[in-house]
C-alpha positions as CSV (number, residue, x, y, z in Angstrom):
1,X,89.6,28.0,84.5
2,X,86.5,27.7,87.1
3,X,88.6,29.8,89.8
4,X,89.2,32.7,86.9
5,X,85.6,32.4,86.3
6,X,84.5,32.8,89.6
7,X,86.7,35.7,90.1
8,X,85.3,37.3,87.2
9,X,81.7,36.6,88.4
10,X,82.3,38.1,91.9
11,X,84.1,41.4,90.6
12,X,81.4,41.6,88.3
13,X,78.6,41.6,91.0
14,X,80.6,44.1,93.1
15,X,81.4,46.6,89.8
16,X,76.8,46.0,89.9
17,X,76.3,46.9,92.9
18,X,78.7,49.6,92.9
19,X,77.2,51.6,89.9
20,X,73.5,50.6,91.1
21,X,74.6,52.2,94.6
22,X,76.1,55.5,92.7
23,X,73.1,55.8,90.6
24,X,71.0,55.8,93.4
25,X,72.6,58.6,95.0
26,X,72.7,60.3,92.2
27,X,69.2,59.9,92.3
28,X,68.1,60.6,95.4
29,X,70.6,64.0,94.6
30,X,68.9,65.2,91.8
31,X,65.2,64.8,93.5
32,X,66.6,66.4,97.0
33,X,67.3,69.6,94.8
34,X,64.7,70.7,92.0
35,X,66.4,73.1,89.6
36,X,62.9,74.8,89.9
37,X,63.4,76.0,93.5
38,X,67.3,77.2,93.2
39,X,68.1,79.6,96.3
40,X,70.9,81.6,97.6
41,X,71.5,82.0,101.8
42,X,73.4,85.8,102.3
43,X,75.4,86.5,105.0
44,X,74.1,88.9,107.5
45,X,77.1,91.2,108.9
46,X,76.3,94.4,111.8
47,X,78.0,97.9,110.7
48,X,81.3,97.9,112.5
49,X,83.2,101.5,113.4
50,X,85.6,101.5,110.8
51,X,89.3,101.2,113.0
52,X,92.5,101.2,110.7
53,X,96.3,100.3,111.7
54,X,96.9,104.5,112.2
55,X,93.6,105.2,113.7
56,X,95.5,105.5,117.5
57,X,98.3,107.4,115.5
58,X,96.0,110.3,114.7
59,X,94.7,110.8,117.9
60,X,97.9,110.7,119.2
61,X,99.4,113.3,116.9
62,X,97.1,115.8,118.0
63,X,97.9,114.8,121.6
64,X,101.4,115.6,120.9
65,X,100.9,118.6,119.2
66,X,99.3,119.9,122.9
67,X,102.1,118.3,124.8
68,X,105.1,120.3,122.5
69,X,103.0,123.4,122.1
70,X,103.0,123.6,118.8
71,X,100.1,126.5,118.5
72,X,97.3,126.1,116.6
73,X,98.1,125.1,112.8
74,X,95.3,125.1,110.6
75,X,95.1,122.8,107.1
76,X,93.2,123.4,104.2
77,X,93.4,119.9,101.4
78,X,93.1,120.8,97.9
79,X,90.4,118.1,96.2
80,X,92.7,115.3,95.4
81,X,92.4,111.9,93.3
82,X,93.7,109.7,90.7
83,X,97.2,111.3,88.5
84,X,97.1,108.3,86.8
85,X,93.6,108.1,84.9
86,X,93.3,103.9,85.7
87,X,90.6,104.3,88.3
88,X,88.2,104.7,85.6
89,X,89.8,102.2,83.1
90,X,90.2,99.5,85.6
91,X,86.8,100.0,87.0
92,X,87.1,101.3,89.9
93,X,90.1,99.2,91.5
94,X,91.4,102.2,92.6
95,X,89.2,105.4,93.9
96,X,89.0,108.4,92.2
97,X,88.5,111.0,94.6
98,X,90.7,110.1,97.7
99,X,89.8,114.0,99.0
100,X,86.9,112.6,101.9
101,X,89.6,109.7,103.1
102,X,92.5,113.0,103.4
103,X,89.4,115.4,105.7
104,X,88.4,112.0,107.7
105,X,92.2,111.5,108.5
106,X,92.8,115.6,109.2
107,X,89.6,115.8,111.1
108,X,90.3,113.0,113.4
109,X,93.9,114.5,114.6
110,X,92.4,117.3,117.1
111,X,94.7,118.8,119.2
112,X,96.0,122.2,118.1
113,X,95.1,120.9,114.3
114,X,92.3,122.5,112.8
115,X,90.8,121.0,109.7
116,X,89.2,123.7,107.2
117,X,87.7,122.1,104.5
118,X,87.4,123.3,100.7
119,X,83.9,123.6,98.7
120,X,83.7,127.1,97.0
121,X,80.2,126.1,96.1
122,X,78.6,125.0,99.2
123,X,80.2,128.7,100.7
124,X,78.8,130.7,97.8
125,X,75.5,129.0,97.5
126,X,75.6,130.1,102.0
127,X,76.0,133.5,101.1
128,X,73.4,134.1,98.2
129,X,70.7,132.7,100.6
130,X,72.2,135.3,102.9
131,X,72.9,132.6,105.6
132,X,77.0,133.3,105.9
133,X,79.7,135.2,105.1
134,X,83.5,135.6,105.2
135,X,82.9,137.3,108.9
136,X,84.7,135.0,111.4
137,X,85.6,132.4,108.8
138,X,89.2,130.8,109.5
139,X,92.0,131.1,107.3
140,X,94.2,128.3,106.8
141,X,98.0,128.4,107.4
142,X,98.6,125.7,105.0
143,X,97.1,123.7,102.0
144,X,98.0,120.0,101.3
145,X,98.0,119.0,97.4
146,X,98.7,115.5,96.1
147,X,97.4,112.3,94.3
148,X,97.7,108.7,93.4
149,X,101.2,108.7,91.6
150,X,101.4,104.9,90.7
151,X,99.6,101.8,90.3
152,X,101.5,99.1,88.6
153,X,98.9,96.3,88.6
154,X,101.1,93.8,86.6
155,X,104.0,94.1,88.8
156,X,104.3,90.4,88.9
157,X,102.2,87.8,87.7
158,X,103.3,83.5,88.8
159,X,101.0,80.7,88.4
160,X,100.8,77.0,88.5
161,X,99.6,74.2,87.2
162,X,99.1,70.3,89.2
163,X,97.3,67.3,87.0
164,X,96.6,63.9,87.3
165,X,94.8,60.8,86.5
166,X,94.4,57.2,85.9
167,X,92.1,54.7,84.5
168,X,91.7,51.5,84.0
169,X,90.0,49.5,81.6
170,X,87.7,45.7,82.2
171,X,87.0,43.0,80.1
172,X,84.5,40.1,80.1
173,X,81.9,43.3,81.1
174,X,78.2,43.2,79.5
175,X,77.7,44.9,76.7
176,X,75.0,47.4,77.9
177,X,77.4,49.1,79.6
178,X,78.5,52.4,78.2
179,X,82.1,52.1,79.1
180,X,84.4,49.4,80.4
181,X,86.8,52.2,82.0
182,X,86.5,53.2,85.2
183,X,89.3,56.6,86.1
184,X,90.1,59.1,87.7
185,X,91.1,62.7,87.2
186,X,92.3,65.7,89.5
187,X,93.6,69.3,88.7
188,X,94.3,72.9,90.6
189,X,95.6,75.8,89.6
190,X,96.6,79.2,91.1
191,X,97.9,82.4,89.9
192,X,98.6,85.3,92.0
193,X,99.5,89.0,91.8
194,X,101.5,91.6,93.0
195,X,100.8,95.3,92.4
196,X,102.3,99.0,93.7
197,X,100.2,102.1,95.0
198,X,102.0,105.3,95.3
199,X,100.6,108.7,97.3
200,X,102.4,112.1,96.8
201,X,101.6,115.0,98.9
202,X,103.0,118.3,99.2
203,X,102.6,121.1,101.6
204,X,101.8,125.0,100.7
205,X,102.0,127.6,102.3
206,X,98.4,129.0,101.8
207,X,98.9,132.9,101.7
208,X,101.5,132.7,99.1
209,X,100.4,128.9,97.5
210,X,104.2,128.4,97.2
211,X,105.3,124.8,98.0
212,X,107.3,124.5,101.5
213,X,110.6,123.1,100.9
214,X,111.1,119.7,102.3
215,X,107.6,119.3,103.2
216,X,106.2,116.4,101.0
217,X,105.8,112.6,101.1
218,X,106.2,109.7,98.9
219,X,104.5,106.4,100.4
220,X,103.7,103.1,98.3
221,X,101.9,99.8,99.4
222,X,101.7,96.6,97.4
223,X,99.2,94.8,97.4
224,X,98.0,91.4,96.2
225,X,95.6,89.3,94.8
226,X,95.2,85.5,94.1
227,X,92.9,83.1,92.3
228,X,92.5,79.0,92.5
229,X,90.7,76.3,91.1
230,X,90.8,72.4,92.1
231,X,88.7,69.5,90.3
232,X,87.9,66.3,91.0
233,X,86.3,63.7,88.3
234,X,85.0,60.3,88.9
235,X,84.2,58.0,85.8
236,X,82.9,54.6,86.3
237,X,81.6,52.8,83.7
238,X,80.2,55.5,81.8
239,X,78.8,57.7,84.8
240,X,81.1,60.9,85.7
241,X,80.6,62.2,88.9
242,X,82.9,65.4,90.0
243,X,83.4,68.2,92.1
244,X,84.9,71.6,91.3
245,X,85.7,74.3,93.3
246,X,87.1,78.3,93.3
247,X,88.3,81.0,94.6
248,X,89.7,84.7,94.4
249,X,91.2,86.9,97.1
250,X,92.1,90.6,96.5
251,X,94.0,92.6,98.8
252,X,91.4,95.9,99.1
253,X,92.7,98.8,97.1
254,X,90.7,101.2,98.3
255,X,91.9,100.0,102.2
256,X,95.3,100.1,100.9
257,X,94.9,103.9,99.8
258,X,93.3,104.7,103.2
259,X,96.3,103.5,105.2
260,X,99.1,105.8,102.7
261,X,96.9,108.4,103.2
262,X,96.6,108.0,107.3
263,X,100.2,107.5,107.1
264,X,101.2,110.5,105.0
265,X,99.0,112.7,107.0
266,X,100.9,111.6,110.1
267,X,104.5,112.0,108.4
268,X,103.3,115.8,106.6
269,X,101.8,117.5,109.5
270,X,104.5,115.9,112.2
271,X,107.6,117.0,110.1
272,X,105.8,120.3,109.5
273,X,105.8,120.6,113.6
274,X,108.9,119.4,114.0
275,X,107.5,116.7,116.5
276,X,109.4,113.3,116.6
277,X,105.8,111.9,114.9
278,X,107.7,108.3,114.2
279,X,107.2,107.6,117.5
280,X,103.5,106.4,117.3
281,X,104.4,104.5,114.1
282,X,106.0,101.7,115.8
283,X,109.4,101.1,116.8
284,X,110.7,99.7,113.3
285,X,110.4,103.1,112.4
286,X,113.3,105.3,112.2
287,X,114.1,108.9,113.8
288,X,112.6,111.5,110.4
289,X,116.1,113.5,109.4
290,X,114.3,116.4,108.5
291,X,112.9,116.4,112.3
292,X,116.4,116.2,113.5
293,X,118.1,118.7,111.0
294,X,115.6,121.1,112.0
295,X,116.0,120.0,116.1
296,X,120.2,120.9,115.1
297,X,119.9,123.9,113.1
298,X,117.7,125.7,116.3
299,X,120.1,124.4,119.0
300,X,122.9,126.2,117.3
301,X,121.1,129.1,116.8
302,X,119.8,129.5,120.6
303,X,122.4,130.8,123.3
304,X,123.2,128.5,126.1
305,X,120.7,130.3,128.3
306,X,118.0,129.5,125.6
307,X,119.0,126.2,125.4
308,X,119.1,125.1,128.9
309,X,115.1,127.0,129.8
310,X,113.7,124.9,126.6
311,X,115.6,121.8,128.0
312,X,114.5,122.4,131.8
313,X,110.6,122.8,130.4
314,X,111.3,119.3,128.7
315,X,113.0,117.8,131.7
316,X,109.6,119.4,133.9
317,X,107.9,117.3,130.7
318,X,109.3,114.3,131.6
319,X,108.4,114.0,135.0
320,X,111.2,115.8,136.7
321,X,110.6,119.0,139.2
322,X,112.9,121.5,137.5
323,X,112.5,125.2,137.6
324,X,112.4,126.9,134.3
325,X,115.2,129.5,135.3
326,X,117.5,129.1,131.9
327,X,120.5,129.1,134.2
328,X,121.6,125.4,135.5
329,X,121.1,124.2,139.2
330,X,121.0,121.2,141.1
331,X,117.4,120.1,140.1
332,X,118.5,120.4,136.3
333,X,121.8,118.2,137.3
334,X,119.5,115.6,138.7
335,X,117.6,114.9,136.2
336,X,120.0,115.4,133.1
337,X,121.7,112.7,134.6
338,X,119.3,110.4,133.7
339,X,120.0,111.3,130.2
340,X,123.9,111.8,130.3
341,X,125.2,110.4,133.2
342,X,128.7,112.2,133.1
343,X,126.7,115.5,132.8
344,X,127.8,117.9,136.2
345,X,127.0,121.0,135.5
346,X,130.2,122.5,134.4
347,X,129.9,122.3,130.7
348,X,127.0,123.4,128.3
349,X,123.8,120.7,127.6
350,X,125.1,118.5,124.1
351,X,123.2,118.8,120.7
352,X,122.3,114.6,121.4
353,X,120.7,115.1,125.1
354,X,119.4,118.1,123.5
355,X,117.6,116.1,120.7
356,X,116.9,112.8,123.1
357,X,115.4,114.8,125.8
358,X,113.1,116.8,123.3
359,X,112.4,113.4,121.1
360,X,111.5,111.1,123.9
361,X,109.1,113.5,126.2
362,X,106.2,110.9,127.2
363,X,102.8,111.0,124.9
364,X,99.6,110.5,127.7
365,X,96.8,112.5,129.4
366,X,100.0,113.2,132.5
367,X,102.4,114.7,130.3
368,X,99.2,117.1,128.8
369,X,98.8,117.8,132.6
370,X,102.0,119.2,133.6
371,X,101.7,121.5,130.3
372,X,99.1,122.8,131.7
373,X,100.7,123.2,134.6
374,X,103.5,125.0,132.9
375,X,100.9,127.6,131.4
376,X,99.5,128.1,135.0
377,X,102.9,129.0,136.9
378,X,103.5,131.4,134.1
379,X,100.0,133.1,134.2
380,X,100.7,133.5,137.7
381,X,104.2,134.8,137.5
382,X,102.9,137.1,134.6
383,X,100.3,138.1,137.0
384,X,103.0,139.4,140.3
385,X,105.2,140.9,137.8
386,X,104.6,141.2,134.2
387,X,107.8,142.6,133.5
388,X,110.3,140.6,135.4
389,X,109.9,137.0,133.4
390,X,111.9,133.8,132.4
391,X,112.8,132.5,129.5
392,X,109.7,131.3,127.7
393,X,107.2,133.1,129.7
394,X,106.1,136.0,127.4
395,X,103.8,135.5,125.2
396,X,104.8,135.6,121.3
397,X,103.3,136.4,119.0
398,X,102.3,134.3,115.9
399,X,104.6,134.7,112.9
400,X,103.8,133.4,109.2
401,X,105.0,130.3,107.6
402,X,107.9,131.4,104.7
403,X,108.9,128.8,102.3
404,X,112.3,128.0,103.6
405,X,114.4,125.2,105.2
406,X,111.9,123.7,108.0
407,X,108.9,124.7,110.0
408,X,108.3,127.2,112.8
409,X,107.0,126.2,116.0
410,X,105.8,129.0,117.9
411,X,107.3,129.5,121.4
412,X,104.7,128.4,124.0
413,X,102.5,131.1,125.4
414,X,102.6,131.7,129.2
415,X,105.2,129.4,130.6
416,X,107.0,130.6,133.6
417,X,109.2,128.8,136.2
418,X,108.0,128.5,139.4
419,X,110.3,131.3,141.4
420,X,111.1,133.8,138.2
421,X,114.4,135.6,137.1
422,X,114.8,138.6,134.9
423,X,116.3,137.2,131.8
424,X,116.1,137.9,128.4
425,X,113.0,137.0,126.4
426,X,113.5,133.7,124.1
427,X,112.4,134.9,120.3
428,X,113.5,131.6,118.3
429,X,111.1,128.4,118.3
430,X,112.0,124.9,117.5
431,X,112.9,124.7,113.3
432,X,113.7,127.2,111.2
433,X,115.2,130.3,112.4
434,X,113.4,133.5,111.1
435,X,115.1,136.8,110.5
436,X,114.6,140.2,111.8
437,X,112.4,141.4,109.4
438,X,110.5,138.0,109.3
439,X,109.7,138.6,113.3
């Protein structure tokens, strides 16, 4: 009986001094922080340039666009936004206007694209005060149109729930104690979600607003968001101390929507070149079929002379010192070897070395440089004789865009091989094939 007694004695001195030491921080707590002088610290961030995963594509595209001369292609963007009316109803979690994102992302291409914005009423308001006109105004070749499609914000929806506790209960305690229990008590939860943005654009052709067939894309994006809460609860003897603690993480929307429109930008105005644009998206991405069909459709449609200049220009592209003759020599043997390795000579270029020669021509600064290289030996040659010229040397003129199977890119102006042959003039670009009456 006197050892229980003791025992009881001594955990009753340590359960005192325990509370009395709790108190006292508690205590001291309360007197450090005086709900009279309540402050908030906010972070201080610098202005950073804003640099998105496609920010390198778009420079490169236009970069591109000089390397294939492509010719100048000038874009107009309708105002686009929201289809689906939730912007407003979820406030805000999606933008409204996504027109200033679609200019930023045209703007930044360069090359031989031209961005021509829209705003009827900043052009009228310029000519009543009598400071413009339509004089020297450029005309845009095409007009993008579009929208937010979808956004499913419930797409899925998980949480979870963790609790647990435990308490114990004294006696033989003093009676001015509030409690005899002394527990404890922990709980978190989490629930994330999973939602779906979808872009839509389309491409017109701006002088009869008709849409151009098989020039449109359909890109979505989920993104995500997450909340979670923990708790911890201490109860001795009547005193509850605890600690809680949240958070919530959402995936940007408005981020989200600047990367499909980057992205479709990319995909609308490559396809519409007929440039193998997939390139600077990474190499998980795959080889565009309407690229290729169109890449086909004008190899069949060129004669063999055609065919081999354009692939001797791309072979001069690459790296290699080929003449632009349209008739095959050693030099062209040589380096077609590199892409077919049976290739001799005695049988025509194939429809694959065709397309892999033209798909993999090197995007960089040396690449522009022998381009321009190309439209110097052809001023030159144009210069001696005007008349006598190789394939690809004359310069063509610009034809309109029809709504048919695939885009028109223009023969390149001025490029001649370095000793010229009289052969005949080449009248049919990479993509669609345009008829007699369209020339």
């Amino acid at each position: 009986m006197n050892f229980r007694k003791t025992y009881e004695s001594k955990l009753y001195f340590v359960l005192q001094m325990g509370l009395a030491f709790c108190l006292t921080v508690l205590l001291a707590s309360c007197a450090a922080v005086d709900p009279g002088k309540v402050d908030v610290e906010l972070k201080k961030t610098a202005p950073k340039i804003k640099v998105t995963t496609y920010s390198q594509a778009l420079s490169d595209l236009g970069l591109m666009s000089e390397i294939y001369a492509t010719g100048s292609l000038k874009i107009q963007s309708n105002p686009i936004g929201d289809n689906t009316g939730t912007a407003q109803s979820t406030g805000g979690e999606i933008p409204r206007d996504i027109t200033e994102m679609i200019k930023s992302s045209l703007n930044s291409i360069g090359g031989n694209i031209t961005f021509i914005p829209y705003d009827p009423a900043y052009m009228q308001n310029q000519m009543v005060t009598g400071y413009s006109n339509f004089e020297n105004k450029l005309i845009p070749d095409v007009v993008i149109s579009g929208g937010i499609t979808e956004f499913d914000r419930g797409l899925e929806t998980r949480g979870e729930n963790t609790d647990v506790g435990a308490e114990a209960e004294f006696t033989g305690m003093k009676d001015w104690l509030p409690s005899k229990r002394v527990s404890v008590d922990y709980g978190s939860s989490s629930k994330d979600g999973l939602a779906r943005i979808t872009l839509d654009f389309n491409l017109l052709d701006f002088r009869t607003m008709a849409g151009i067939a098989k020039m449109n894309t359909v890109n979505s994006m989920e993104v995500a968001k997450a909340m979670g809460n923990k708790e911890l609860g201490i109860t001795i003897f009547g005193p509850t101390f605890g600690r809680k603690g949240s958070i919530k993480k959402v995936q940007g929307r408005h981020a989200a929507v600047r990367l499909l429109v980057e992205l479709s930008m990319i995909q609308i105005v490559g396809k519409h070149l007929v440039m193998p644009y997939w390139r600077l998206l990474g190499d998980e991405n795959e080889p565009d079929n309407i690229v290729i069909t169109a890449l086909q459709r004008s190899y069949y449609n060129l004669s063999e002379q055609q065919r081999t200049a354009m692939v001797q220009e791309w072979l001069y592209l690459h790296g290699y010192d080929v003449d632009v003759t349209g008739s095959i020599g050693t030099q062209t043997v040589a380096a077609m070897q590199n892409f077919e390795p049976t290739f001799d000579g005695s049988h025509s270029i194939s429809v694959d070395s065709f397309i892999e020669i033209y798909t993999t021509i090197p995007i960089d600064e040396k690449t522009l440089g022998r381009r321009n290289q190309l439209y110097r030996i052809g001023q030159q040659a144009s210069a001696v004789n005007p008349v006598v010229v190789a394939p690809q040397v004359q310069q063509v003129e610009v034809v309109e865009q029809v709504a048919q199977a695939a885009p028109v890119v223009q023969v390149a102006a001025s490029q001649a091989a370095p000793a010229p042959v009289a052969a005949p003039v080449v009248k049919k670009g990479i993509g669609r094939i345009l008829s007699d009456e369209e020339w």
